[in-house]
C-alpha positions in Angstrom: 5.1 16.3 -9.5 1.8 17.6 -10.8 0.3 14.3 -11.0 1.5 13.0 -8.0 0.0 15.5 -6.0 -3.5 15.4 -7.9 -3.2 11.8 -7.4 -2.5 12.2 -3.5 -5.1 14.6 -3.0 -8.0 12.1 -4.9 -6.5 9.3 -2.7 -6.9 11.1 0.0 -10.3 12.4 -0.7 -11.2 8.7 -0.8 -10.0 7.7 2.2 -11.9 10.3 3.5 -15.2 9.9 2.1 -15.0 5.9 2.6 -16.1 4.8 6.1 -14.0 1.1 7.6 -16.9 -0.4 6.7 -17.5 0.5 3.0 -20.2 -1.6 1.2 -19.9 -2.2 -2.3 -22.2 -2.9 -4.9 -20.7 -6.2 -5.7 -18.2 -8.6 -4.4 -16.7 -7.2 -7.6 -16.3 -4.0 -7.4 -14.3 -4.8 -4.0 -11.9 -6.7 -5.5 -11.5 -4.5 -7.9 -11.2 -1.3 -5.6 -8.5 -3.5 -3.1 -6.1 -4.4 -6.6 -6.6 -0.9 -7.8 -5.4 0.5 -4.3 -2.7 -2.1 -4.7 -1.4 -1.2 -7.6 -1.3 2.0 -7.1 0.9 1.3 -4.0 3.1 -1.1 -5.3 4.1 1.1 -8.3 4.9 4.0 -6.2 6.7 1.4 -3.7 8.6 0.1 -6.6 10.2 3.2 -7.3 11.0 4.3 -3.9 12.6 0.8 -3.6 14.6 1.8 -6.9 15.9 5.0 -5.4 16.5 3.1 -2.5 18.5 0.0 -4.0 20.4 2.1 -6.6 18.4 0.9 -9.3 17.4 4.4 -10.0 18.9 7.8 -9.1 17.8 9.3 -6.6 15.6 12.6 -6.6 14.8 13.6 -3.0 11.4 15.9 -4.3 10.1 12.2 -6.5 11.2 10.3 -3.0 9.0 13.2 -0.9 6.3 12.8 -3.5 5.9 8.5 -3.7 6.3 8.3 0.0 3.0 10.3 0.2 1.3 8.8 -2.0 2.2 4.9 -0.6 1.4 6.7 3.1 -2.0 6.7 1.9 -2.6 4.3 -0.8 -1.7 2.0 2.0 -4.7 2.7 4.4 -7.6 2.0 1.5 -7.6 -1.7 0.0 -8.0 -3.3 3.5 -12.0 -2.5 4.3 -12.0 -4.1 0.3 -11.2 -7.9 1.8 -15.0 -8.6 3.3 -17.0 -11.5 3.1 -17.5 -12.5 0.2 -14.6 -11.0 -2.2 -12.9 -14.3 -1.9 -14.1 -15.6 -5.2 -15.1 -14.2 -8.0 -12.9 -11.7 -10.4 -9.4 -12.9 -10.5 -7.6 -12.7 -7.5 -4.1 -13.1 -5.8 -5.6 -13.5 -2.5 -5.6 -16.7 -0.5 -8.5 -18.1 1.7 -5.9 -17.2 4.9 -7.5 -13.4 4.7 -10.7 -14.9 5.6 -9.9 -17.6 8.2 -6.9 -15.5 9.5 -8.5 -12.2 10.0 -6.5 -11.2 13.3 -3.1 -12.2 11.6 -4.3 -10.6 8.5 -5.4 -7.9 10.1 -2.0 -7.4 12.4 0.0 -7.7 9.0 -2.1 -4.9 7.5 -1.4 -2.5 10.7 2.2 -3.4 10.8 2.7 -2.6 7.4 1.4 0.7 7.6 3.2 2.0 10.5 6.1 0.8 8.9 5.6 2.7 5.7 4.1 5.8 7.7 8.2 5.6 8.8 9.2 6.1 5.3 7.6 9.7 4.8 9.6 11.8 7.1 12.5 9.1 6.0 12.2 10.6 2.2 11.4 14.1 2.8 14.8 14.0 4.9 16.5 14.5 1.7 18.9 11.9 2.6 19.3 8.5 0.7 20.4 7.1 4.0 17.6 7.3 6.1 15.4 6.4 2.9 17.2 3.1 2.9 17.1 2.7 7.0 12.8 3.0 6.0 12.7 1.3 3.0 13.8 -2.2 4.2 11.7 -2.5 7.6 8.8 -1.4 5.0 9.6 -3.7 2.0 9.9 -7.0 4.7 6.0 -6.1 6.0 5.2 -6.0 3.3 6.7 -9.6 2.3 5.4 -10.6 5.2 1.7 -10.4 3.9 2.4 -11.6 0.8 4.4 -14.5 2.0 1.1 -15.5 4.6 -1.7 -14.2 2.3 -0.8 -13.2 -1.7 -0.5 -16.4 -4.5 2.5 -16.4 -6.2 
C-alpha cells in the first residue's frame, strides 16, 4: 500500500511539474518516458482487470489503490508522442499517431474519462460496480491499440 501511494504521489508530482508541451532532450528519451508511463499503467490495469475478471481475489483497499494510480499514469505518456518520436528506440507505435492526430488524440481523451470512471467504481468497495467500470475502460483502451499499437 506503501508503494502504491509513494508511487501515486511521484506520478502525480510529474504530471504536475510537466507542462502539455514537455520538450525532451531527445526523441529518445520521449519514447522512453511514453512506454515507462505505459507500463506503469498497464500493470496496474492488469490487476484491476484481474480483480475484476476473477482472476484474482478481490481486495477492495489494492482496487482503491491501482485505480489511483491508472487515474493518473493515464494523463502523462500522451504530450511523449511529438514529432519526431516515431522512429528511433523500439516502438509499438504506428505512423497513425502522427497522421491521425485528432483520432489519436479523441482515443486518448476517451480513454481517460473512461478510467477517471473506475476510481470512485473501486473505492465503492463493491466488485460490482468495479466490473460495470472496468469493461467501458478496458474497450478504450482496445480501441487505441486496435487503431494505433503494433501487435
Amino acid at each position: 500500500m506503501k508503494t502504491a501511494l509513494s508511487l501515486m504521489l511521484a506520478l502525480s508530482a510529474a504530471t504536475l511539474a510537466v507542462p502539455a508541451a514537455a520538450q525532451f532532450a531527445k526523441a529518445e528519451d520521449a519514447i522512453k518516458y511514453r512506454q515507462s508511463a505505459l507500463t506503469v499503467l498497464g500493470n496496474h490495469f492488469g490487476r484491476l482487470g484481474a480483480m475484476a475478471n476473477g482472476r484474482a481475489p478481490f481486495d477492495a483497499a489494492v482496487a482503491a489503490a491501482d485505480a489511483d494510480v491508472v487515474a493518473v499514469a493515464a494523463r502523462l505518456p500522451w504530450h511523449a508522442f511529438g514529432p519526431g518520436t516515431d522512429t528511433g528506440r523500439a516502438t509499438a507505435a504506428r505512423p497513425e499517431i502522427w497522421t491521425e492526430q485528432d483520432k489519436f488524440k479523441d482515443r486518448a481523451e476517451k480513454m481517460q474519462a473512461e478510467v477517471a470512471k473506475l476510481v470512485p467504481a473501486a473505492k465503492s468497495g463493491n466488485l460490482d460496480q468495479l466490473k460495470a467500470a472496468f469493461g467501458p475502460a478496458a474497450q478504450s483502451c482496445k480501441a487505441c491499440h486496435d487503431d494505433f499499437r503494433r501487435r
